[in-house]
C-alpha positions as a printed NumPy array, in Angstrom:
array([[-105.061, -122.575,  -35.18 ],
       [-106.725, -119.069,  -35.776],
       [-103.672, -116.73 ,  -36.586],
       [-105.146, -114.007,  -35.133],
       [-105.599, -115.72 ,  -32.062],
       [-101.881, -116.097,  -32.206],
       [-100.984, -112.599,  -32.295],
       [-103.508, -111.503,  -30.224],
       [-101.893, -114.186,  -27.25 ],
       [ -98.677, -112.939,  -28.461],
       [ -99.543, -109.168,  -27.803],
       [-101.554, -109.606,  -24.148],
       [ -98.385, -111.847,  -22.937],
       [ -96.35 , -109.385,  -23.4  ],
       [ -98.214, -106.601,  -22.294],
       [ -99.13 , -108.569,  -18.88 ],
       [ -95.23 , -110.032,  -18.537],
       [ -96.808, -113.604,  -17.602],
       [ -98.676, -116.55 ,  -19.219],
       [-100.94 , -116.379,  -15.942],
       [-102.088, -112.974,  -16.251],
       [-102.801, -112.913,  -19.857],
       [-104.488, -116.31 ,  -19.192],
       [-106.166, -115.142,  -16.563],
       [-107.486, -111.987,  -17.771],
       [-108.989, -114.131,  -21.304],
       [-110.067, -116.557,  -18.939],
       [-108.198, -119.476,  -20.1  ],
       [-105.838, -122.128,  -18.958],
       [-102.457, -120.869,  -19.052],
       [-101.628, -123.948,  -20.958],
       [-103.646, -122.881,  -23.802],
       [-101.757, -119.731,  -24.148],
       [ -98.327, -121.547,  -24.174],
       [ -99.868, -123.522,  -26.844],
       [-100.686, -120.891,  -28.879],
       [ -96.966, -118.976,  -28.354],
       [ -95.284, -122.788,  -29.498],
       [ -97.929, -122.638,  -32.134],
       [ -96.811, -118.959,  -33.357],
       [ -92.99 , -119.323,  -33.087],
       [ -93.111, -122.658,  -35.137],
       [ -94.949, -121.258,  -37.595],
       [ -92.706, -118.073,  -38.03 ],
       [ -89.304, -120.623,  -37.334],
       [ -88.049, -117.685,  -35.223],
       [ -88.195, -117.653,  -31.308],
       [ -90.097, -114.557,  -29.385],
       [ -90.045, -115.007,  -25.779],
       [ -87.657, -116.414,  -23.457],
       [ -89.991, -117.895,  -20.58 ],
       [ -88.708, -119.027,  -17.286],
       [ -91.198, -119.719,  -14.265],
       [ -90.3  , -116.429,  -13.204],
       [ -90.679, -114.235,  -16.262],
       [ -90.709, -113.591,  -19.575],
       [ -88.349, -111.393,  -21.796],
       [ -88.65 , -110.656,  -25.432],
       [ -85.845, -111.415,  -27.791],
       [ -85.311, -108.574,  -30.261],
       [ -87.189, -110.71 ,  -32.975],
       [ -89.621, -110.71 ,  -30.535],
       [ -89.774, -106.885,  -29.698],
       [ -89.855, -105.852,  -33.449],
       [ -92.647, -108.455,  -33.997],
       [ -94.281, -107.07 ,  -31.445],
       [ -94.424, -103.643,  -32.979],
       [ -96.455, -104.995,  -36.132],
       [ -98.456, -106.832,  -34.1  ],
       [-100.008, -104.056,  -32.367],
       [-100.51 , -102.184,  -35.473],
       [-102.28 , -104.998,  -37.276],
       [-104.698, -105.579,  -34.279],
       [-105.479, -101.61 ,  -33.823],
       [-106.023, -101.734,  -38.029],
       [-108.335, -105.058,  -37.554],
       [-110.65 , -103.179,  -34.669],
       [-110.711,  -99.518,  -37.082],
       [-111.719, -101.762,  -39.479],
       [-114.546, -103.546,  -38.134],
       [-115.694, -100.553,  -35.9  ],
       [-115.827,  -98.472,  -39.829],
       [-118.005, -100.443,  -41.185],
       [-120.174, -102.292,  -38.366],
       [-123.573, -100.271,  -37.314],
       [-123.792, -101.333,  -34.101],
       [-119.554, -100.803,  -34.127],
       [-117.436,  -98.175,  -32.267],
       [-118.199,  -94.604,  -32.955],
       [-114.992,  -92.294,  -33.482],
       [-115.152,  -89.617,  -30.576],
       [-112.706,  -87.609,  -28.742],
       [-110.896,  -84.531,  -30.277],
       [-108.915,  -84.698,  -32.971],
       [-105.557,  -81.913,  -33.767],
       [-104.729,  -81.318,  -37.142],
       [-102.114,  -79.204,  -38.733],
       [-101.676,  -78.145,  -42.297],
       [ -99.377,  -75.224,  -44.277],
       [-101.401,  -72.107,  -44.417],
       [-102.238,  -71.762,  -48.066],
       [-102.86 ,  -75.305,  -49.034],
       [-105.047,  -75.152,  -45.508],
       [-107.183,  -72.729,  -46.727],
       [-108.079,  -74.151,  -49.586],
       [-107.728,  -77.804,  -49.267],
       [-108.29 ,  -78.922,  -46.003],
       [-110.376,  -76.249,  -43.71 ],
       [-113.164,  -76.868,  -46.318],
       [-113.102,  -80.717,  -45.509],
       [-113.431,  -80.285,  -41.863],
       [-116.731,  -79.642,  -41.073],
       [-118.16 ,  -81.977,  -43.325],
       [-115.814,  -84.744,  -41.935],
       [-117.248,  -83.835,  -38.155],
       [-120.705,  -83.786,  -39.874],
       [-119.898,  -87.715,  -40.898],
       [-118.537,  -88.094,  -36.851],
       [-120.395,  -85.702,  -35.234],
       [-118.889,  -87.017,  -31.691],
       [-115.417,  -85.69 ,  -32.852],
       [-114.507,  -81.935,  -31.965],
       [-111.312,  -80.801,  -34.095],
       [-108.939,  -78.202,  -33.847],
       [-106.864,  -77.042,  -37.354],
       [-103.397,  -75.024,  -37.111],
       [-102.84 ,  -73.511,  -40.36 ],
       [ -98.865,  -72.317,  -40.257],
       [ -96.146,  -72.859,  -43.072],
       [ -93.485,  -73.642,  -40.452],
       [ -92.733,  -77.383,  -39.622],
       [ -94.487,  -78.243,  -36.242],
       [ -93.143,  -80.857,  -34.285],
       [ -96.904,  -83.236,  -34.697],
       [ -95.287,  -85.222,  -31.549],
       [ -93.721,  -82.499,  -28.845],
       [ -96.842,  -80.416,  -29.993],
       [ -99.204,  -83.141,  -29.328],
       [-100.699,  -83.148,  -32.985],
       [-102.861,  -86.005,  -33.85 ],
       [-101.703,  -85.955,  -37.768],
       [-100.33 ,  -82.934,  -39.938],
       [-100.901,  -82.122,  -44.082],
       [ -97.607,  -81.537,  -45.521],
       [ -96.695,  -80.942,  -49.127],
       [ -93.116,  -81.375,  -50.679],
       [ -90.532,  -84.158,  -50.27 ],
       [ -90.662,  -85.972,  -47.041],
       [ -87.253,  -86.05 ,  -45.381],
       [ -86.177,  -88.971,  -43.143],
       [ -87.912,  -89.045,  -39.814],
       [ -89.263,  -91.313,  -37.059],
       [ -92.911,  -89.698,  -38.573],
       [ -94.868,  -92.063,  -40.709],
       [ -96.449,  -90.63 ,  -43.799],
       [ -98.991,  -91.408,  -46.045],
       [ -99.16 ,  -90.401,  -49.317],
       [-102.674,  -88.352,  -50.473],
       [-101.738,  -87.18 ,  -54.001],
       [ -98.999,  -85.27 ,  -56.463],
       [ -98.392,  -82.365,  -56.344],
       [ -96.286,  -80.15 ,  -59.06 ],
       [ -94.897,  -77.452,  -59.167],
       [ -94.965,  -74.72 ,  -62.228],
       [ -93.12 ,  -71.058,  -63.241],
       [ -95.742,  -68.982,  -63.519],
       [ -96.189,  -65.373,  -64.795],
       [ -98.755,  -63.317,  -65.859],
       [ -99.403,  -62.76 ,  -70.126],
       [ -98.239,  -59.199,  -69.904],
       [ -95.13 ,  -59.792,  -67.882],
       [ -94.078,  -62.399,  -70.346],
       [ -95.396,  -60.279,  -73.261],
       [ -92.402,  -57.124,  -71.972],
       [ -89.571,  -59.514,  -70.953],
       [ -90.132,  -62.439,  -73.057],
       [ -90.098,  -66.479,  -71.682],
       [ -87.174,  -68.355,  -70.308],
       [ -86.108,  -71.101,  -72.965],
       [ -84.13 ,  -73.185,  -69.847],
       [ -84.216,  -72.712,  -66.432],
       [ -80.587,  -70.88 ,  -67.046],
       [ -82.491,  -68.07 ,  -68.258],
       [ -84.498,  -67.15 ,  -65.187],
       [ -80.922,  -65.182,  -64.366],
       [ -82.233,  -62.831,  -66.338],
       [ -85.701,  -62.304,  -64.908],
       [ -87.266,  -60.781,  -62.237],
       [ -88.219,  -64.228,  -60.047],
       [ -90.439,  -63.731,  -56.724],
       [ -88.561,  -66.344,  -54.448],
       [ -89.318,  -67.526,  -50.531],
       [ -87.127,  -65.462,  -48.439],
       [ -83.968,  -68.003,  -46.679],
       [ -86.516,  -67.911,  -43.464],
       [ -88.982,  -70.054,  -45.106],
       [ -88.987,  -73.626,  -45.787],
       [ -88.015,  -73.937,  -49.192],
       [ -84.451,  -74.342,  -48.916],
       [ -83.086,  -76.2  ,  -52.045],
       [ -84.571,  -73.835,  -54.422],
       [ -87.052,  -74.629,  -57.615],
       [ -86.878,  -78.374,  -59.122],
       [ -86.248,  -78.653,  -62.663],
       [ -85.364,  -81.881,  -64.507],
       [ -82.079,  -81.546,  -66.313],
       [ -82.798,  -82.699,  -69.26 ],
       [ -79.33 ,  -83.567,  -70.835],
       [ -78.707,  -86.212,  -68.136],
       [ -81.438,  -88.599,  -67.558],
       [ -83.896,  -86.283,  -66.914],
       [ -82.545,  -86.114,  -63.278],
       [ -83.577,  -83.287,  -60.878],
       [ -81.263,  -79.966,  -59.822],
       [ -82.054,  -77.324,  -58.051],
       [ -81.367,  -73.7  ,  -58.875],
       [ -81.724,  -70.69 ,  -56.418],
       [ -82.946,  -67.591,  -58.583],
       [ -82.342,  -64.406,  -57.092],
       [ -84.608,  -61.521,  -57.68 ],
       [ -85.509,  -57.742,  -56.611],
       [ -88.701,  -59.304,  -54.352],
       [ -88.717,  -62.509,  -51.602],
       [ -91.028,  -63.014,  -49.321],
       [ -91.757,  -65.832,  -46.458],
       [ -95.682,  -66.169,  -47.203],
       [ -96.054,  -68.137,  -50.574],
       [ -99.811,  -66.293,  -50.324],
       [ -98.257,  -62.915,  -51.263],
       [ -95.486,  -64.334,  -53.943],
       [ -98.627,  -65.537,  -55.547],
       [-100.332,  -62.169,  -55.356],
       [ -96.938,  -60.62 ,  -56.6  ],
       [ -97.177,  -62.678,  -59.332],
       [-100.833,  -62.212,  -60.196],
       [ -99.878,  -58.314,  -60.416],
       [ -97.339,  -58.795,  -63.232],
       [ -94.056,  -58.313,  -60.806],
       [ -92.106,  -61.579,  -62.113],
       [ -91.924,  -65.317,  -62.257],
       [ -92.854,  -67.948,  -59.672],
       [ -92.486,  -71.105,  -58.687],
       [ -95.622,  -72.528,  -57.396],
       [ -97.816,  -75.531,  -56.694],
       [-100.195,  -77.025,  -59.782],
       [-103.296,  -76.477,  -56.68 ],
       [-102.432,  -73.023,  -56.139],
       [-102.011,  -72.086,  -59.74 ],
       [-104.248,  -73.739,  -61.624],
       [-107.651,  -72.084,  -61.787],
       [-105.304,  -68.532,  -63.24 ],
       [-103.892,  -71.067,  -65.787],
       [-107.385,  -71.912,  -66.547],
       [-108.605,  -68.355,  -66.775],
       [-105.961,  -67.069,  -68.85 ],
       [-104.549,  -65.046,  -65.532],
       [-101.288,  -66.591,  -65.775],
       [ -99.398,  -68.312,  -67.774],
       [ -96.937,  -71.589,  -67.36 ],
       [ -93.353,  -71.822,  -68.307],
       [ -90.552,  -73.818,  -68.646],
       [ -92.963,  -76.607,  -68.863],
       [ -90.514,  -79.386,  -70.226],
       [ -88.172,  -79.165,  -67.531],
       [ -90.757,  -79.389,  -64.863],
       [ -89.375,  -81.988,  -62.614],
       [ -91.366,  -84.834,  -61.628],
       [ -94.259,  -83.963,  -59.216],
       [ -93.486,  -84.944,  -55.306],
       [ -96.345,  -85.705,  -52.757],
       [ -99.314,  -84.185,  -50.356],
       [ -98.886,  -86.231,  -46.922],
       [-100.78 ,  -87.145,  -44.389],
       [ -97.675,  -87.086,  -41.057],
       [ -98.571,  -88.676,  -37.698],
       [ -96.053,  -89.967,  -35.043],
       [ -96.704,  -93.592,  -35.275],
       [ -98.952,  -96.339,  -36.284],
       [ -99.261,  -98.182,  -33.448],
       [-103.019,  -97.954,  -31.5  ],
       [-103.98 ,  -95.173,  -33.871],
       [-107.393,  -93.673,  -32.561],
       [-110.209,  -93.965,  -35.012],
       [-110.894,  -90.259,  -35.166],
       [-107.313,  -90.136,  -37.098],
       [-107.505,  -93.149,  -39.173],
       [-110.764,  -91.841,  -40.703],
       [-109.596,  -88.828,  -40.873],
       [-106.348,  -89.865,  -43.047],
       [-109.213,  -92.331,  -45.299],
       [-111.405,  -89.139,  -45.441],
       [-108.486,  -86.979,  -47.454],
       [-107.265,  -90.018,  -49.015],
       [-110.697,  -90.429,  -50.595],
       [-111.015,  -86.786,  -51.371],
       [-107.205,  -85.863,  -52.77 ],
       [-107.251,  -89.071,  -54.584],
       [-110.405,  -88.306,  -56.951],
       [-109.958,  -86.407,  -59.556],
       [-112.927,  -84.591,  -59.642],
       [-111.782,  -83.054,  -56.985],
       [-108.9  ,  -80.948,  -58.268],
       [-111.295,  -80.001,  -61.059],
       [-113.847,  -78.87 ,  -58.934],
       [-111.069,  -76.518,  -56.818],
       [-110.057,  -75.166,  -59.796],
       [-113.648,  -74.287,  -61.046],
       [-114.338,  -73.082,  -57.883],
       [-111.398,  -70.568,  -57.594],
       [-111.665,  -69.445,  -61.277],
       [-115.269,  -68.364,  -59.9  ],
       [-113.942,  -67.078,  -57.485]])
């Protein structure tokens, strides 16, 4: 018996509460769907419905089976709607959200020529460095970079990201370079005011214990909240900062700034693609989270940034 089949009774029983209704609305004997449940609960050994003449009630197997069920269906119909000419076309509007700096430079460049692929999509992009709630908000999938914390979100990761102390040559050239990240004590370091989002401080690997991460909190005569003007800061020759390997790395190329501290750079997190749930994703989004997958995942494509902004 065709699997799918299976799950796809499975799913449209449950949706409709009756063996009649489903069968009615596929246009079957409801026999043949009772065949097909008895057929999918011996095959997983594990019952999924309790069915009286009356009704029918999930068991908690059931429910949670039910969950993956609707995601694997949605996937199968993205899936043949991507790739089928005469298929579904992704339409509707699509909200994105993405932290302001990485936005600017990483995603509001890939927009338009996504909607130019799926011209019937309209899209909207919120570039802010707070954390938006993508479900209260009604956000159809948000870019975040960092360490994901636990969450009912699902995530998807795109690509690393590191993180780097930066300064310029001639800052470095009147104080001198930090050996270990004790040394940054004594430096001037351009840190994200306690208002921002980075609240554990800058990641370092600790290299006399198994290489495992701490977290130190350098204090310094400048903080800001915008990680836009720390980097500016830092470009005019006013300290050390931590910052992102996608923000930094055309300077490093160009001889603008300079890395330190490189051996204890701890290991590099992740850039996410965050929506509320899996279950009947629309199109628009799931091509959407391929399209940046495909992009962030190349990497020709980090070179290219960094050409671009050295040219810049």
């Amino acid at each position: 018996m065709d699997k799918l089949k299976q799950l796809e009774t499975f799913v449209s029983v449950a949706a409709r509460g009756s063996l009649t209704a489903a069968a009615n609305a596929e246009g079957v004997a409801p026999a043949i769907m009772g065949r097909r449940l008895d057929g999918l609960e011996e095959r997983l050994g594990v019952k999924l419905m309790l069915r009286t003449t009356r009704r029918i009630t999930l068991t908690h197997e059931g429910s949670a089976f039910l969950e993956h069920c609707q995601r694997i269906l949605a996937d199968v119909t993205n899936a043949e709607a991507s790739v089928s000419a005469g298929g579904v076309k992704a339409s509707g509007h699509l909200r994105i959200t993405a932290p302001a700096g990485f936005g600017r430079r990483h995603v509001a460049p890939l927009v338009p020529k996504f909607r130019d692929l799926h011209p019937e999509v309209t899209i909207s992009l919120n570039l802010s460095d707070r954390i938006v709630d993508i479900a209260g908000e009604a956000y159809d999938c948000a870019v975040r970079v960092g360490d994901m914390p636990d969450s009912s979100l699902v995530s998807v990761r795109l690509a690393d990201n590191r993180r780097l102390c930066v300064a310029t040559p001639a800052y470095l050239a009147r104080h001198g370079a930090p050996q270990t990240p004790a040394d940054l004590a004594r430096f001037d370091c351009l840190t994200l005011s306690s208002d921002a989002s980075q609240t554990r401080g800058w990641a370092f690997r600790n290299m006399g214990k198994s290489d495992a991460v701490v977290y130190l909190k350098p204090a310094g005569p400048l903080d800001c909240s915008d990680g836009q003007v720390l980097h500016d800061w830092c470009l005019a020759g006013w300290g050390i900062a931590w910052r992102s390997t996608w923000e930094v790395q055309a300077e490093i190329a160009a001889g603008k700034l300079v890395a330190v501290l490189e051996d204890f750079a701890a290991p590099p997190n992740g850039i996410y693609a965050v929506f509320p749930q899996r279950k009947h994703l629309a199109l628009r989004v799931r091509l959407w989270i391929d399209y940046l997958k495909h992009h962030y995942g190349a990497p020709g494509f980090w070179q290219a940034q960094v050409k671009t902004n050295s040219q810049a």
